[in-house]
C-alpha positions in Angstrom: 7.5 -9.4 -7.0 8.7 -6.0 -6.1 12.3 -4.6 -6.8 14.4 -1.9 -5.4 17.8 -0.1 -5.9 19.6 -0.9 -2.4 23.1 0.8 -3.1 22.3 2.8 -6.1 24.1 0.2 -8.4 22.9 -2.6 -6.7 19.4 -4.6 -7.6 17.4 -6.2 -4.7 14.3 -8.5 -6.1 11.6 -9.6 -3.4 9.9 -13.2 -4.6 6.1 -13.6 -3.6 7.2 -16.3 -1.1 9.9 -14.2 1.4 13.1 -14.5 -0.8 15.3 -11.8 -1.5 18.0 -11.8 -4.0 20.6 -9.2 -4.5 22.4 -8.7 -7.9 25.7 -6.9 -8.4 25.9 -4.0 -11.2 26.6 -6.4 -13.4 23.5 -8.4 -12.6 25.8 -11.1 -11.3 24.3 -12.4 -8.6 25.5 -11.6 -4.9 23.5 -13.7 -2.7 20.1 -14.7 -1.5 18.5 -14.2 1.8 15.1 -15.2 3.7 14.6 -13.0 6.2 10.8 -14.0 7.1 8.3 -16.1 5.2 5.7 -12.8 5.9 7.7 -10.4 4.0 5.4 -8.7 1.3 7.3 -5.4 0.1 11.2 -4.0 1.5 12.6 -0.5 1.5 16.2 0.7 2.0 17.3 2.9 4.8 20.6 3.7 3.7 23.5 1.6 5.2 23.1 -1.4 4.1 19.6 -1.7 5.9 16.5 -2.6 4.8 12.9 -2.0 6.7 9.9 -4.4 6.2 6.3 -4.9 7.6 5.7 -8.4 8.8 1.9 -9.4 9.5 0.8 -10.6 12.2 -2.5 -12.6 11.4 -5.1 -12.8 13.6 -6.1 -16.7 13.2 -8.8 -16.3 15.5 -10.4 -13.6 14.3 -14.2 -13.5 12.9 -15.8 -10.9 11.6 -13.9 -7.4 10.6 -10.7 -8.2 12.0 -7.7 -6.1 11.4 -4.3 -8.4 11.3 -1.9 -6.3 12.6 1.7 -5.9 11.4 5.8 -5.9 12.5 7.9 -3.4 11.5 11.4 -4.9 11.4 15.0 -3.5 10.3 17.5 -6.0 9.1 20.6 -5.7 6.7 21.6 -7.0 3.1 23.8 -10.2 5.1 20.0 -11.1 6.3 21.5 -10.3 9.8 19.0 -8.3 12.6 15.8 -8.8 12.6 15.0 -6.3 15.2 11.5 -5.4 15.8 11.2 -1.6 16.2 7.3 -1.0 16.2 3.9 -2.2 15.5 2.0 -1.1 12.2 -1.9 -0.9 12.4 -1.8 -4.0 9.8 -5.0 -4.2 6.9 -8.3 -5.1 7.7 -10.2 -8.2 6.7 -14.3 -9.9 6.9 -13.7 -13.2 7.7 -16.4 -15.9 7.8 -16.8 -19.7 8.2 -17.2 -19.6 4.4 -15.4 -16.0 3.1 -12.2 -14.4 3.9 -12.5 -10.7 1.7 -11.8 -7.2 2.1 -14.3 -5.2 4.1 -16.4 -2.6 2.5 -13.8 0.4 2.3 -11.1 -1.9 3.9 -8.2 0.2 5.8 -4.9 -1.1 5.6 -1.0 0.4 6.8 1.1 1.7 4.2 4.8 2.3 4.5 7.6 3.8 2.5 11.3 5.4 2.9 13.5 8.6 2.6 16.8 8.5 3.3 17.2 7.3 6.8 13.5 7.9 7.9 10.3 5.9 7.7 6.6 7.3 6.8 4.1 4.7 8.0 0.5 5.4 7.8 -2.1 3.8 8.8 -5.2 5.4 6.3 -7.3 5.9 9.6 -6.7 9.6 8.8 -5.2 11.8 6.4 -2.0 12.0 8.1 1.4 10.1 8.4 4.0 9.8 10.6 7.8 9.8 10.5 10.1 7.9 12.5 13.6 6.8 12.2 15.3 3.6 12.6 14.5 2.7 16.3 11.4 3.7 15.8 11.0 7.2 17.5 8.2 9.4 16.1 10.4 12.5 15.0 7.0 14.2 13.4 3.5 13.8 12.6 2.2 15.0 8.8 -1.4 15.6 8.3 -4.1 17.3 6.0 -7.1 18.8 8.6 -10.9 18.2 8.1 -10.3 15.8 5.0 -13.2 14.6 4.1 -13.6 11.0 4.5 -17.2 10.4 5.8 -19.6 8.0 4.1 -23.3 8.1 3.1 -25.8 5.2 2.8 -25.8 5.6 -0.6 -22.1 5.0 -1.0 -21.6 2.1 1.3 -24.9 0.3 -0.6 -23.2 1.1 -4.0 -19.7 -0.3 -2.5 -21.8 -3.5 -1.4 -23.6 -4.2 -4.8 -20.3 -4.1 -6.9 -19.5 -6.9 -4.5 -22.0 -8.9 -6.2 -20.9 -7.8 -10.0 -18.0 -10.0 -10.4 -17.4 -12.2 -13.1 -18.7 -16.3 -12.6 -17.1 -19.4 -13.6 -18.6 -21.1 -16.8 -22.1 -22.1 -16.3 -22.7 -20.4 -12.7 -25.6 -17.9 -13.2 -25.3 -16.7 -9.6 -23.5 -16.2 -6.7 -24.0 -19.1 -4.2 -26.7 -18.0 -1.5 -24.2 -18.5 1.6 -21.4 -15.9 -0.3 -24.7 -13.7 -1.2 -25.5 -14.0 2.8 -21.7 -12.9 3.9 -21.7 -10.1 1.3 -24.9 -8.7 3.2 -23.5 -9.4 6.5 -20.8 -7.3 6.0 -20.5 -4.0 8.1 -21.2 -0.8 6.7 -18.7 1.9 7.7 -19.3 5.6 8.5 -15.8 6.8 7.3 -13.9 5.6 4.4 -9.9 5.1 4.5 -7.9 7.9 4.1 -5.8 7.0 1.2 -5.3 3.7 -0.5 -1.1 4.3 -1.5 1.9 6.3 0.1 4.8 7.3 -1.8 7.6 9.9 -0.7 9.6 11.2 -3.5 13.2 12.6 -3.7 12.5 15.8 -2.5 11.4 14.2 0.5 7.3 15.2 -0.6 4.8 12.7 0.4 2.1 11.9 -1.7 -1.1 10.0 -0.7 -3.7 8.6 -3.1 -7.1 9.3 -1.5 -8.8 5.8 -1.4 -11.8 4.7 -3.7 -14.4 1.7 -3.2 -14.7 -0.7 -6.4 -17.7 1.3 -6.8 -15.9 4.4 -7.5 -13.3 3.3 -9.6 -12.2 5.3 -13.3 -11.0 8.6 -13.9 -7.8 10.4 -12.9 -6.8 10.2 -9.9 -5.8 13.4 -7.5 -3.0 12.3 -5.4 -2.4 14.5 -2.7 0.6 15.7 -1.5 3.0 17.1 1.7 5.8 19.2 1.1 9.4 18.1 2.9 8.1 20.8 5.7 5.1 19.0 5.6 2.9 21.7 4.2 0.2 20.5 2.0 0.9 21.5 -1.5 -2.7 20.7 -2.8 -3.6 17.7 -5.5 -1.3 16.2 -8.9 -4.1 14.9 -11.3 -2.8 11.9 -13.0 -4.7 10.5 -16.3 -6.6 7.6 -16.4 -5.3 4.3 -16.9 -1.8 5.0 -15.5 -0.9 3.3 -12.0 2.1 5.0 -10.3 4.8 3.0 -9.3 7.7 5.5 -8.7 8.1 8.8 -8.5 11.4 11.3 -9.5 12.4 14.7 -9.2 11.0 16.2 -12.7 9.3 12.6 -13.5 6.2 10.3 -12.7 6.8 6.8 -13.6 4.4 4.1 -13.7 2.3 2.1 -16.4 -0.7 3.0 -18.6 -3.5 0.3 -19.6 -4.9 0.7 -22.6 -8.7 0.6 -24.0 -7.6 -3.3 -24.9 -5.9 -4.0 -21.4 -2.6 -3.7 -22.4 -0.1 -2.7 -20.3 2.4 0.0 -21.1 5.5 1.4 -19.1 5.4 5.0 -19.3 7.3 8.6 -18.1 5.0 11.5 -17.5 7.3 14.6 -16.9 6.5 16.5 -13.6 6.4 20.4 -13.2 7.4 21.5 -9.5 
């Protein structure tokens, strides 16, 4: 479920099956809306309109195959619909018997400022900015990021696949799983960054992507000024997973050491 402040006073919930809802200030509620079944995540462009990604799967598709995505504007009367660009989608390994993430798995990210849309598709360590029809105004990017891979990394990635927790009385992994596991490809460059979020200021901050493997610690979100200069890295503690971002605030939760979740403000220093 994913929720989002269309008019400022207004309260838009997403369902995991396609169905939007919008609620008055009051929390009355206004009405509800299916714009497509597809519809994972929403953000405003001011207006009235709203800007989604709608996959595309690729049913066909065996091996890594990267299901590529819609981006389509529509407004809060569920009007529209209009299709103003493609999105480089998320990748997937599909077999006869698995359908998984790949090792270091790239997927398309998207968020919103005002009237303009970042999309990025973690290829690189850059974003782009277009507006509402779709034209590229600008193209944000860190140089000579490093993203390459060793062995080493790509055979640790592919060995946490195999530390996962089992059902009751299953001692191992079934031998054809075991099989896909191996089979799967072993990249030379890892994603660029795993989340995109742009701020108030109109700053865009990208959260350099880890493997399973890798996972724990703080994390060192990078981020683009509104000029798109790159400002450098914001460390953020361990255990806390950002979920918005304000002008003098991070917001997001912290997990405790007994996996308890807790909402929590940490106050940001420009």
């Amino acid at each position: 479920m994913q929720q989002t402040n269309p008019a400022g006073d207004s309260l838009l919930v997403l369902d995991w099956d396609g169905r939007m809802t919008l609620f008055g200030p009051d929390l009355t509620l206004v009405r509800t809306l299916w714009p497509n079944d597809d519809v994972s995540e929403m953000h405003y462009l001011g207006d009235g309109l709203m800007v989604t990604e709608v996959v595309v799967p690729d049913i066909e598709g065996v091996g890594l195959v990267r299901h590529r995505g819609v981006l389509v504007v529509f407004d809060l009367e569920g009007e529209g619909g209009d299709s103003i660009g493609w999105t480089f989608g998320h990748e997937e390994y599909v077999t006869d018997i698995l359908s998984s993430r790949p090792l270091f798995g790239k997927n398309s990210l998207l968020d919103t400022h005002g009237d303009r849309i970042f999309l990025g598709s973690s290829d690189h360590m850059q974003v782009e900015e277009i507006n509402a029809r779709g034209d590229t105004l600008r193209v944000l990017r860190i140089p000579d990021f490093p993203l390459s891979l060793s062995a080493e990394q790509v055979e640790a990635e592919r060995n946490a696949r195999f530390d996962i927790p089992l059902p009751q009385g299953v001692t191992s992994l079934p031998p054809p799983f075991v099989a896909a596991i191996e089979g799967m490809p072993s990249p030379e460059r890892r994603p660029a960054y795993a989340n995109m979020l742009v701020d108030p200021m109109g700053a865009v901050w990208l959260l350099p992507h880890r493997g399973f493997s890798e996972e724990g610690g703080p994390e060192d979100w990078q981020v683009l000024g509104p000029n798109g200069n790159w400002l450098g890295s914001v460390e953020i503690p361990e255990g806390f997973r950002v979920t918005e971002l304000g002008t003098d605030e991070v917001l997001g939760v912290w997990t405790d050491e007994l996996d308890v979740q807790h909402p929590q403000v940490l106050r940001l220093s420009r």
